[in-house]
C-alpha positions in Angstrom: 64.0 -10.0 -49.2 64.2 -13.3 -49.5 61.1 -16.1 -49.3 62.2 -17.2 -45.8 62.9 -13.4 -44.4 59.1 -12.6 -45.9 58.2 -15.8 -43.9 59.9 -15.0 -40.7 59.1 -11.1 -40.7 55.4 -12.6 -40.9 55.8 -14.6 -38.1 57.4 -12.6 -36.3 54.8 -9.9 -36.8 51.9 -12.2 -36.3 53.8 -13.5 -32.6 54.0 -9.6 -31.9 50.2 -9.2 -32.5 49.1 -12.0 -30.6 52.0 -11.2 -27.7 50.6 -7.4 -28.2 47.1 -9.0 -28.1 47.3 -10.9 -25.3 49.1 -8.7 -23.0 46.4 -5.8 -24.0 43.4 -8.0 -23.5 45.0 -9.0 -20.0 45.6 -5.4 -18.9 41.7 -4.7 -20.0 40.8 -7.8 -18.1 42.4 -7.0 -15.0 41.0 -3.6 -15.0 37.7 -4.8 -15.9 37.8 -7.0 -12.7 39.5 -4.2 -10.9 36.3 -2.1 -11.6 34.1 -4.6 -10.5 35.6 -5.3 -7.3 35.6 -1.7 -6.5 32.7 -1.3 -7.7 31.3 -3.9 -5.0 32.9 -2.6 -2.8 31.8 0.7 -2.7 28.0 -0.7 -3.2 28.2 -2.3 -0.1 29.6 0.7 1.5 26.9 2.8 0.0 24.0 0.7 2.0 26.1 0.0 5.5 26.0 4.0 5.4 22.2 4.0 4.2 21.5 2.0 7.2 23.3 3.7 9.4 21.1 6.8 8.8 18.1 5.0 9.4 19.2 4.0 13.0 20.4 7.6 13.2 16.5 8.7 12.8 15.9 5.6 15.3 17.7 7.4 17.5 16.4 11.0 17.6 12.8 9.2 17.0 13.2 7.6 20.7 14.7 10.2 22.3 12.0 12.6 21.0 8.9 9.3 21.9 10.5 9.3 25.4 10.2 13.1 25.9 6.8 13.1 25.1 5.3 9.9 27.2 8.0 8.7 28.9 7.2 5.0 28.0 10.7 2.7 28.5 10.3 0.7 25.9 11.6 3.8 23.6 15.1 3.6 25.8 15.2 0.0 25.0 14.5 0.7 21.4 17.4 3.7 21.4 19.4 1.3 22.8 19.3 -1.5 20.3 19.6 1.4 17.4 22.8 2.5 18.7 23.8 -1.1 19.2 23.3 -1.1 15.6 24.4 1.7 14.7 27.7 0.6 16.1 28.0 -2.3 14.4 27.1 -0.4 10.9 30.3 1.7 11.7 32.4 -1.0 12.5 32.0 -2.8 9.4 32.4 0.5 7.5 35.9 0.6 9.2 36.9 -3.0 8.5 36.0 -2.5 5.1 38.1 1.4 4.1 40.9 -0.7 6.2 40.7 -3.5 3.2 40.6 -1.1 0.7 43.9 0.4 0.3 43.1 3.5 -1.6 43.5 6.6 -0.6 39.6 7.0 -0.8 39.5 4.4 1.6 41.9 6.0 3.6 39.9 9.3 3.8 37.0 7.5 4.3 38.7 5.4 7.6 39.5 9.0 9.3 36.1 10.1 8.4 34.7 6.7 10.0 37.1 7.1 12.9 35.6 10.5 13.4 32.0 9.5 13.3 32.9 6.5 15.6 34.4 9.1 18.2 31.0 11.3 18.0 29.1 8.2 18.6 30.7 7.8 21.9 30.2 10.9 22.6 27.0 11.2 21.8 25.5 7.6 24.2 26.4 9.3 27.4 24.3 12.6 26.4 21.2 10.3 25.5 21.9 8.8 28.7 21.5 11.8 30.3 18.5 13.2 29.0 16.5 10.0 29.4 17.3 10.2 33.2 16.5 13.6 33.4 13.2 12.9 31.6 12.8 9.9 33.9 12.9 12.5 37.1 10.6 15.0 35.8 13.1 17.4 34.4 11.8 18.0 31.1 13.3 21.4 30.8 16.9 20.2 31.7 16.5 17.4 29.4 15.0 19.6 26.2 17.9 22.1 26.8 20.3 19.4 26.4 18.8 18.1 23.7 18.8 21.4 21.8 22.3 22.9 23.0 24.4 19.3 23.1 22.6 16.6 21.1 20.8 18.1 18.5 24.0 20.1 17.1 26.0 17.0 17.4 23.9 14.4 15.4 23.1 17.1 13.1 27.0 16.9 12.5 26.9 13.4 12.8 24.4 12.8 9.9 25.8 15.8 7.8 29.0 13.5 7.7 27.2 10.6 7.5 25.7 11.9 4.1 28.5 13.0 2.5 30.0 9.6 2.8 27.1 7.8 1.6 26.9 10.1 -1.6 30.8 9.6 -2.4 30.4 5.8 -2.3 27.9 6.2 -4.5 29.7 8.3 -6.8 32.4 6.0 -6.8 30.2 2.8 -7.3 28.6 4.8 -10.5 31.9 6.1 -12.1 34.0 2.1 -11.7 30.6 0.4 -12.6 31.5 3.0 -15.5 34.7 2.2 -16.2 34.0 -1.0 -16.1 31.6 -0.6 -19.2 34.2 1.6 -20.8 36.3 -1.3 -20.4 34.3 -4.0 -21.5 33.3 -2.2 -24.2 37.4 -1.9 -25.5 37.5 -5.6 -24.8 34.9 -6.2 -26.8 35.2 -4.3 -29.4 39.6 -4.2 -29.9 39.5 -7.8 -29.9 37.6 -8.3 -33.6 40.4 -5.3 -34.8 43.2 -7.5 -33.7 42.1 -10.2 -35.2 42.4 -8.8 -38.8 46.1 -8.7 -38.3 47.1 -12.0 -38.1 45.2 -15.5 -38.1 47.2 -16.2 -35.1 45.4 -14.0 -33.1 41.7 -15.5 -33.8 43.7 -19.0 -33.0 45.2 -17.6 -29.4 41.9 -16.4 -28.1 39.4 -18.6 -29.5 39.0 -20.0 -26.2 38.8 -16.7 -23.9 36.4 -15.4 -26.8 34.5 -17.9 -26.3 34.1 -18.1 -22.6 33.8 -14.3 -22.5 31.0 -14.2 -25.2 29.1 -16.9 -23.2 29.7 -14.7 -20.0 27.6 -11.8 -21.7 25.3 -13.9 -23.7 24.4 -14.8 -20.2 24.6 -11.7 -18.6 22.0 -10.1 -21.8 19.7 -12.9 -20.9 19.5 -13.3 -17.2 18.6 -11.2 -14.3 21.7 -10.1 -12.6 20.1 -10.5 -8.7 17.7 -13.8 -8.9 19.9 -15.9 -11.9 16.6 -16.2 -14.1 15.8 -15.4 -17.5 15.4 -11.6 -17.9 12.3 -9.9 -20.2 14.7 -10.4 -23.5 14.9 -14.2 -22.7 11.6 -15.0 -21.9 10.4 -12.8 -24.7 12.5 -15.2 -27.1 10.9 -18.5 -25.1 6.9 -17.0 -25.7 7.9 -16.6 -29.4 8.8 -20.5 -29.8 6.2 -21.3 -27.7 3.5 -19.5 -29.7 5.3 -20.8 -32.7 5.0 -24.6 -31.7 1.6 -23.9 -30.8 1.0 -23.0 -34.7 2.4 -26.4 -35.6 0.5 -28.7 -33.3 -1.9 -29.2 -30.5 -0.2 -27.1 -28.0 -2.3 -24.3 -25.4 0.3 -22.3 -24.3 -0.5 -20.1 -20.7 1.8 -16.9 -19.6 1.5 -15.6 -15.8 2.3 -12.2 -14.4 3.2 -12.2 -11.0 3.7 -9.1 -9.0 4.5 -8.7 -5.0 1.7 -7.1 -3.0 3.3 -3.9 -1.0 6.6 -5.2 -1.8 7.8 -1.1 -1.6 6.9 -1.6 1.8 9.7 -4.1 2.7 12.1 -1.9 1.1 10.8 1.2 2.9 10.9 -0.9 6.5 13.7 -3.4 6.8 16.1 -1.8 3.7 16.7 -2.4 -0.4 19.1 -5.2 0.9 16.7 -7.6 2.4 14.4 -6.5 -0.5 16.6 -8.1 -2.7 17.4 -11.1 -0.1 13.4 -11.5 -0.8 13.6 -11.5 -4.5 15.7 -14.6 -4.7 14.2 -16.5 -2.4 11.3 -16.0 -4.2 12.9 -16.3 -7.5 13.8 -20.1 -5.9 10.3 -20.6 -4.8 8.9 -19.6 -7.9 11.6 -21.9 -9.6 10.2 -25.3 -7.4 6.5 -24.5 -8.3 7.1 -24.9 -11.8 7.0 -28.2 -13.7 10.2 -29.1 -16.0 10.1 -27.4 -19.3 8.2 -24.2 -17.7 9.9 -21.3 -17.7 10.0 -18.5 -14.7 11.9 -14.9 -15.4 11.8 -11.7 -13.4 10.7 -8.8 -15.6 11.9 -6.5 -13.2 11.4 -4.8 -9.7 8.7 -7.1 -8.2 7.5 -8.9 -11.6 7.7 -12.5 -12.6 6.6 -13.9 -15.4 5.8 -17.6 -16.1 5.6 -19.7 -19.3 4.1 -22.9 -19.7 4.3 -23.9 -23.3 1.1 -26.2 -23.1 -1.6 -27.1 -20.6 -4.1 -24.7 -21.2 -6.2 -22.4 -18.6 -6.0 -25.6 -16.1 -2.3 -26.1 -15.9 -2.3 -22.0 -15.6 -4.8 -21.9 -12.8 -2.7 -24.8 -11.1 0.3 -23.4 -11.4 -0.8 -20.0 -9.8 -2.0 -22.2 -6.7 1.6 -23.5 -6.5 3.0 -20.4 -7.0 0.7 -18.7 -3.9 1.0 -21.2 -1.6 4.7 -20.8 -2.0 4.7 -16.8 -1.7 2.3 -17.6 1.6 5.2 -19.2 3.2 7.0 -16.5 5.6 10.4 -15.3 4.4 12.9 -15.3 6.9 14.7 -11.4 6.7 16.9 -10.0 8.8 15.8 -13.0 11.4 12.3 -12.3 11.4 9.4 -13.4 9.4 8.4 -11.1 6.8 4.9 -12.1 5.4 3.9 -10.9 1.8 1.1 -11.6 -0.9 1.3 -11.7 -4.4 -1.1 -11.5 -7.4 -1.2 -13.7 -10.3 -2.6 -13.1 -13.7 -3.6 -15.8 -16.4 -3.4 -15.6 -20.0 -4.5 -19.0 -21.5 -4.6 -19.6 -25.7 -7.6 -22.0 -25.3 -9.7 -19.5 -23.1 -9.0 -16.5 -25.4 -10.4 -19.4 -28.3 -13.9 -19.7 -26.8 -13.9 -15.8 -25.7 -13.2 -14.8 -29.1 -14.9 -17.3 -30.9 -12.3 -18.0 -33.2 -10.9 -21.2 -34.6 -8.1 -22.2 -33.5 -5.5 -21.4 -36.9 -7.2 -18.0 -36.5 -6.4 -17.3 -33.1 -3.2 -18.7 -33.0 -2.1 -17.0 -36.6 -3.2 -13.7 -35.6 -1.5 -14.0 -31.6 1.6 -12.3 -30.4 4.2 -12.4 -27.3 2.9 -8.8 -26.5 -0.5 -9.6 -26.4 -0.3 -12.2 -23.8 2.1 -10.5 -21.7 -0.8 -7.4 -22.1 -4.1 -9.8 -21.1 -2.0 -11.4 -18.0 -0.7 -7.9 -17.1 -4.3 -6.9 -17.6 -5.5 -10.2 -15.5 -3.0 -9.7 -12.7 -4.5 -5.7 -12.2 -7.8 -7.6 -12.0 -6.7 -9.8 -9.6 -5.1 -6.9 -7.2 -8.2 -5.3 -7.5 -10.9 -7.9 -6.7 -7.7 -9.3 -3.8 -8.5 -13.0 -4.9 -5.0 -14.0 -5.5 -5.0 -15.3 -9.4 -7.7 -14.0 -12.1 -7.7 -15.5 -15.3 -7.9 -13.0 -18.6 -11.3 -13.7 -20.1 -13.8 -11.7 -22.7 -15.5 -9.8 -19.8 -11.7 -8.3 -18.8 -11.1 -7.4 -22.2 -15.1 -5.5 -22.3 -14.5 -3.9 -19.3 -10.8 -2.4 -20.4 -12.8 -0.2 -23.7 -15.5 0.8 -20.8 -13.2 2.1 -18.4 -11.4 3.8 -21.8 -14.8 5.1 -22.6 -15.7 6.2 -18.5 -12.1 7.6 -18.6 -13.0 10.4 -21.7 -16.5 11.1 -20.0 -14.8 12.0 -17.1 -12.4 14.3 -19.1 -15.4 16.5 -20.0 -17.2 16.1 -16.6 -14.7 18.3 -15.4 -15.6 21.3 -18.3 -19.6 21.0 -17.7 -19.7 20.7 -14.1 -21.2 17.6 -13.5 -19.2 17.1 -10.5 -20.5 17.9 -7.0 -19.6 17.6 -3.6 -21.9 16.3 -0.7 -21.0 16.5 2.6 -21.3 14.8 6.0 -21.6 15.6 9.2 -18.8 14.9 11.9 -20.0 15.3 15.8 -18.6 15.8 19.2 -19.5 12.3 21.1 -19.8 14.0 24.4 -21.5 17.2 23.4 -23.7 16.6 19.8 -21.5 19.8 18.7 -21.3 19.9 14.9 -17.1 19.7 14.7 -16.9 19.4 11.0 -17.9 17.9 7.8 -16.6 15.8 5.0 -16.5 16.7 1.6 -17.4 13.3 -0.7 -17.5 14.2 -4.0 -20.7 12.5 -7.0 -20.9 12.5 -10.6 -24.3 13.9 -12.2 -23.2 11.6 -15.1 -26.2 12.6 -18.2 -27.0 9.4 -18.4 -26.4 7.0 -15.4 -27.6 9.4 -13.4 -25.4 10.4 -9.8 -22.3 7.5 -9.5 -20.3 7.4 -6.0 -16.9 7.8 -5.8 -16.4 4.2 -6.0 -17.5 4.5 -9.6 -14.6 6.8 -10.8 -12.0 7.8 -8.2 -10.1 5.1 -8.7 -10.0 5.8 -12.4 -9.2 8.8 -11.9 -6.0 8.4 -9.3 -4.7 5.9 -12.3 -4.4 9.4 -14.3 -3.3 13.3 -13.7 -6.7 13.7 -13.6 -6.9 13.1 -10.1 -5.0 16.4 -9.4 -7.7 18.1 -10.9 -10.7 16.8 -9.3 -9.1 17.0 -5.8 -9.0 20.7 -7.1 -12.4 21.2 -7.8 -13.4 19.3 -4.3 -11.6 21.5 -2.6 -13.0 24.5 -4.4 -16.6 23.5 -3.6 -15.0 23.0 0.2 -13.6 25.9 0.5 -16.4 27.9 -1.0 -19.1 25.9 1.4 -16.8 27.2 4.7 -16.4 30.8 3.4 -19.8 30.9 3.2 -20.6 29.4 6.8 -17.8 32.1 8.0 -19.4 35.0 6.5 -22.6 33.5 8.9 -19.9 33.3 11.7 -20.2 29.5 11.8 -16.3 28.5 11.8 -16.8 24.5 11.0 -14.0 23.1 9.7 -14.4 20.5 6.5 -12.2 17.8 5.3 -11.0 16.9 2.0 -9.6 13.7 1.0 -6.2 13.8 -0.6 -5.5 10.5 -2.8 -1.3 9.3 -2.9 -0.7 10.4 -6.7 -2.1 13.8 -5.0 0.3 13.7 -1.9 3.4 13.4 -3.7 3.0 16.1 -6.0 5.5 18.3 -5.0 2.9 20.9 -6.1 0.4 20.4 -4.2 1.1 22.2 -0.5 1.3 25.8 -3.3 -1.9 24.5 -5.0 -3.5 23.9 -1.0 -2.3 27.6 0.2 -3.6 28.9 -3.0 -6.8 27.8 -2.9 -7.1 29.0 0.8 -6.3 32.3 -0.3 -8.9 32.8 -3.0 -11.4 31.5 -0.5 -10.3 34.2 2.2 -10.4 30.9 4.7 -7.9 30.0 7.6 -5.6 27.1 7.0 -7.2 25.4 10.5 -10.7 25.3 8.7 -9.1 22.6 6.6 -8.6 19.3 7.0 -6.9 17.0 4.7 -7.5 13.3 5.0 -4.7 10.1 4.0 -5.1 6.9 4.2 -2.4 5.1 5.2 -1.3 3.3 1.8 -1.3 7.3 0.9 1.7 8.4 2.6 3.2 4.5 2.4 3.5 4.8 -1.3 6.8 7.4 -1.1 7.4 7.7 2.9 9.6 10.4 3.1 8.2 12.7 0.0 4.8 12.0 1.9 6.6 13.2 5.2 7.8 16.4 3.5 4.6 17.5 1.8 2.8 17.0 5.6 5.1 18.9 7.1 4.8 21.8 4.5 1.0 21.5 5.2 1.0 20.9 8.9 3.1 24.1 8.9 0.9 25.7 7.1 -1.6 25.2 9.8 -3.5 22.7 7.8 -5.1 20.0 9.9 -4.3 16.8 8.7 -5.7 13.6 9.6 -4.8 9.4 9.0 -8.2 8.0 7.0 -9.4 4.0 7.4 -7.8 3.2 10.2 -6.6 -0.1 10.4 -7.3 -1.1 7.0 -3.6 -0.2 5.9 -0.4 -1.1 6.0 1.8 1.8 8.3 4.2 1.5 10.2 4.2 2.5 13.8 7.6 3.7 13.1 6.4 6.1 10.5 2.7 6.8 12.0 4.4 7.9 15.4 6.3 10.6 13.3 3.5 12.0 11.5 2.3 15.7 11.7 -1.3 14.6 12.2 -4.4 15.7 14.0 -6.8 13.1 14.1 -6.7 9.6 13.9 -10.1 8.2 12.2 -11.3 4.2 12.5 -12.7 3.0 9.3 -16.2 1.9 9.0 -15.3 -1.8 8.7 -14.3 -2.2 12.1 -17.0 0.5 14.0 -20.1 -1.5 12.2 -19.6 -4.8 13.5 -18.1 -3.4 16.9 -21.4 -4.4 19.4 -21.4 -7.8 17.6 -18.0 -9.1 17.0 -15.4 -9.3 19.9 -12.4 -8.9 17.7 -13.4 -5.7 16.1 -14.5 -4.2 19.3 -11.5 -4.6 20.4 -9.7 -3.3 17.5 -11.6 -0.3 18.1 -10.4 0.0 21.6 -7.0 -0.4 20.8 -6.9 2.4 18.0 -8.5 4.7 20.5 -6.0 4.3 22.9 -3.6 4.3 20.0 -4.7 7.5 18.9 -5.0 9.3 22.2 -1.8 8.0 23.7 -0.5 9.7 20.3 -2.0 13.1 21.0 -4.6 12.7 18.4 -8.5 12.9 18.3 -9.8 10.3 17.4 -12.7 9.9 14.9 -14.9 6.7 14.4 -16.8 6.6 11.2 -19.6 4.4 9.8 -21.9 4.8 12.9 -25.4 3.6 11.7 -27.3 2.8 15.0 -27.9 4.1 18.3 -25.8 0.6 19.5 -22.7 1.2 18.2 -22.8 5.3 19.6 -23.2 4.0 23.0 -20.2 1.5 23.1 -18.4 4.0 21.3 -18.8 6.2 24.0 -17.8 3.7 26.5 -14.6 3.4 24.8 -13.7 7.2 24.9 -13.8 7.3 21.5 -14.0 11.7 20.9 -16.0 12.5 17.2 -18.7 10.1 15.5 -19.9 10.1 11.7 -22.1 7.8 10.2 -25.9 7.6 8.5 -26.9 7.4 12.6 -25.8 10.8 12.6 -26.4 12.2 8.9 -26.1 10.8 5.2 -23.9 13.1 2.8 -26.1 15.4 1.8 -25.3 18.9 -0.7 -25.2 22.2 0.9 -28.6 22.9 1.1 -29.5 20.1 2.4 -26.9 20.5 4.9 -28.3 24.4 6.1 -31.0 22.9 6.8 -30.2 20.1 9.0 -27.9 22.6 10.6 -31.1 25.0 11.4 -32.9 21.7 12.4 -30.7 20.9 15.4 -30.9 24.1 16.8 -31.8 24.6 20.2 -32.0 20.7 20.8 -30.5 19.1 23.4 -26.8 16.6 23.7 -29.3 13.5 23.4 -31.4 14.4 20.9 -28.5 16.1 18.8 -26.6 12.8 19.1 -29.9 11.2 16.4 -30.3 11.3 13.0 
């Protein structure tokens, strides 16, 4: 073959490759985008149908409110969920209509369907509210267990299979899309060693479409700012420069107080609508050089590469007056709280006591994110907003290491006991129950309060055990009362980490078994940021419990955040007002009525309601006045251990209501 067939056979082949290339790298880019879109599509989907359950619960969860008190408000708030609900549907339809797949076209009959049981289903509500409204409550629960209940059973039962299969198809095209990129990505350099031409042709998309993923490696998909990796890279330089020349650089950790809670209550879309508005926020407080990335979930992370523990701390006041602001979601003003941790390179100098080439020589990225991480903890725990990392945060973290192993082998030498305190009938002086409140005969700081530990422990497993052995030392305190045919209930309390083990309602009947004692001499007691941390695994285990015949009952209060939504829902007893509130009651006007309100509250809910933190013969009388139904308090009785407890038992008897209602 001659020189210029060679030459032509060689172009030709190289036009092929590129015309081969080009055409293949379109195809994968279409699909790629193809995936996407779908992908998108099916995500949004995914949480019109997520919604759409939650006003499906609305629903049942007014109907059921209106049976019980009647109130109209619950019709009004039926009413606007089925408003809603209608509204989620519709834009479920418009969407399968744009789709133009035959999934879409399944899903549009299945959508049709649930549209059709929906108007169905408003003329039955109708119904039973009106026979509720006339007094026929046994009409209206008939029809609500023959017509309704079957019917939005079926209604959700759809409802969830449609949700899960957008899902599924969200996960499989955001995988194809990956499987796509990935051929994209990785045919392209294998192309390339067939003909020069081909590195020539696609210089330019290469370029653009490396640039699309260095950006995509580097930034947070959601908010648009750097990501961990980025910001990780930015520390480095910073620390770096700081090596070469007078420079104090300061990292932040920022993390959203309760931000679960927004989630949880208005939905994971207006979550994220949240994040990047605060993501902007956090952007304007800044000065121009800083840097701001999200970390992940609820956690920010700032850089400023020089200014030292006074540009940190002044920063952080930027940063929370701008969180303070209210964030507009879903039309209403959503309030939230962050807290902000400091680690500053010219505080950890003097802490250390190191000169400055040492410290700087020896310090790392992950160090600093650990000291703000470890500042930012500090900060949620004393509530103060900011806290800066200093050398008494980094004594106490060995200490708590240290109190953390003692109270490992606590547990094996039975140095933990349980006191207990008395809980009494307001009208009568009756002895109704007690509280279990677990010490620590610690060897050598003698007995510690719960304050002193129980938070370490719920920060471990550990927790599970010691709620254990409280409940042991419970249940074994009540047997023994039964076999004296005293049948006094006592209460144990039961931390989140606790709740949520899925465990735990087999560990509760268990225990009650060994100790021969009936599930209603138990009483298990939640705060409300217990059963807020996972509301619906927290739901589950109460019911288990509550149908058990466990009592349960809603600790502090007042001092939480619950939603009424949730709290009206909940298989509880007894309703108890924390401490905070009842102790200032006869002196401050606003807690007072606080106090009134949760008694209502609580009685309007079917529950009993129990004020704790009673120390003087003032605050029995006003809670009397307010119809409040059990008292505890140091007024009444200190925790005291068993014996202690026989014998204040043996004291009262034979006196009379007054005198039994005293110390």
């Amino acid at each position: 073959m001659s020189s210029s067939g060679r030459h032509a056979v060689v172009g030709i082949s190289a036009l092929l490759v590129v015309t081969l290339t080009i055409v293949a790298a379109a195809w994968v880019s279409q699909r790629l985008h193809g995936d996407i879109l779908g992908s998108q599509a099916a995500a949004a989907a995914d949480d019109i149908f997520q919604d759409a359950r939650f006003f499906a619960a609305e629903q049942a969860s007014n109907r059921h409110s209106y049976r019980i008190d009647g109130d109209p408000i619950h019709v009004s708030a039926h009413d606007t969920a089925t408003a809603n609900l209608g509204g989620l549907l519709a834009q479920a339809a418009t969407l399968a209509e744009h789709g133009g797949t035959r999934q879409d076209a399944r899903d549009l009959s299945a959508i049709t369907h649930l549209q059709a049981v929906q108007a169905f289903y408003v003329p039955l509500a109708q119904r039973e509210f009106a026979l509720v409204h006339r007094g026929r409550d046994g009409q209206a629960a008939q029809l609500e267990e023959s017509q309704i209940t079957p019917l939005m059973s079926t209604f959700l039962l759809d409802l969830n299979i449609l949700e899960k299969s957008r899902h599924a198809d969200a996960v499989a095209l955001l995988r194809a899309a990956h499987v796509d990129g990935h051929r994209l990505q990785v045919g392209t350099p294998v192309l390339l060693c067939f003909a020069l031409l081909l590195l020539l042709a696609f210089a330019f998309v290469s370029r653009r479409y490396g640039k699309n993923v260095e950006r995509q490696a580097l930034n947070d998909a959601l908010t648009g700012l750097p990501n961990r990796r980025l910001f990780a890279d930015r520390v480095a330089q910073a620390i770096a420069g700081s090596r070469r020349g007078p420079l104090r650089p300061v990292v932040m950790l920022l993390d959203v107080d309760h931000f679960k809670e927004v989630n949880d209550t208005l939905g994971h879309h207006y979550g994220d609508e949240l994040l990047v508005e605060l993501a902007a926020r956090l952007s304007r407080a800044i000065r121009p050089g800083d840097t701001v990335a999200r970390l992940g979930g609820d956690e920010f992370a700032v850089l400023l590469p020089d200014g030292g523990l006074d540009a940190g701390i002044a920063c952080a006041q930027r940063i929370l007056a701008a969180v303070a602001e209210p964030f507009s979601l879903a039309g209403v003003p959503v309030g939230v709280e962050a807290s902000v941790g400091i680690a500053a390179a010219d505080v950890l100098v003097a802490a250390g006591g190191s000169t400055d080439a040492e410290l700087l020589a020896d310090m790392h990225m992950p160090d600093l994110l650990q000291q703000a991480d470890t500042a930012m903890y500090a900060a949620k725990r004393e509530r103060c907003g900011y806290t800066a990392y200093t050398s008494a945060i980094a004594r106490s973290t060995p200490s708590h290491l240290t109190l953390l192993g003692e109270l490992r082998r606590a547990f094996d030498s039975d140095e933990l006991i349980v006191h207990f305190q008395p809980k009494i009938a307001l009208d009568t002086g009756e002895l109704l129950g007690v509280e279990a409140l677990v010490r620590w005969q610690h060897p050598t700081r003698g007995l510690l309060g719960p304050a002193e530990f129980i938070a370490l422990a719920e920060g471990t497993t550990l927790i599970h055990r010691l709620t254990t052995i409280v409940l042991d030392q419970a249940l074994a305190l009540s047997r023994h009362w039964q076999d004296r045919d005293i049948h006094v209930p006592v209460a144990v309390n039961v931390s989140a980490r606790t709740l949520l083990d899925v465990h735990f309602p087999d560990t509760v009947a268990e225990r009650l078994a060994m100790a021969g004692v009936p599930a209603q001499n138990l009483c298990l007691e939640l705060t409300e940021s217990t059963f807020m941390a996972d509301p619906d695994r927290a739901l589950d285990t109460l019911h288990q419990l509550h149908a058990m015949g466990v009592r349960l009952s809603v600790d502090d209060f007042g001092t939480g955040y619950s939603s009424m939504a949730y709290l009206k829902v909940l298989p509880v007893d007894e309703l108890k007002i924390d401490g905070s509130f009842v102790h200032n009651m006869t002196t401050d006007a606003s807690d007072n009525v606080l106090v009134h309100s949760a008694v209502e509250l609580g009685h309007n809910l079917g529950m009993s309601v129990v004020a704790e933190g009673v120390e003087n013969q003032a605050t029995l009388t006003a809670l009397a006045a307010l119809g409040a139904d059990v008292v505890q308090g140091y007024h009444l009785g200190r925790p005291m251990p068993p014996s202690q407890l026989a014998a204040w038992i043996d004291r009262r008897a034979g006196q009379s209501t007054s005198q039994l209602l005293t110390a």
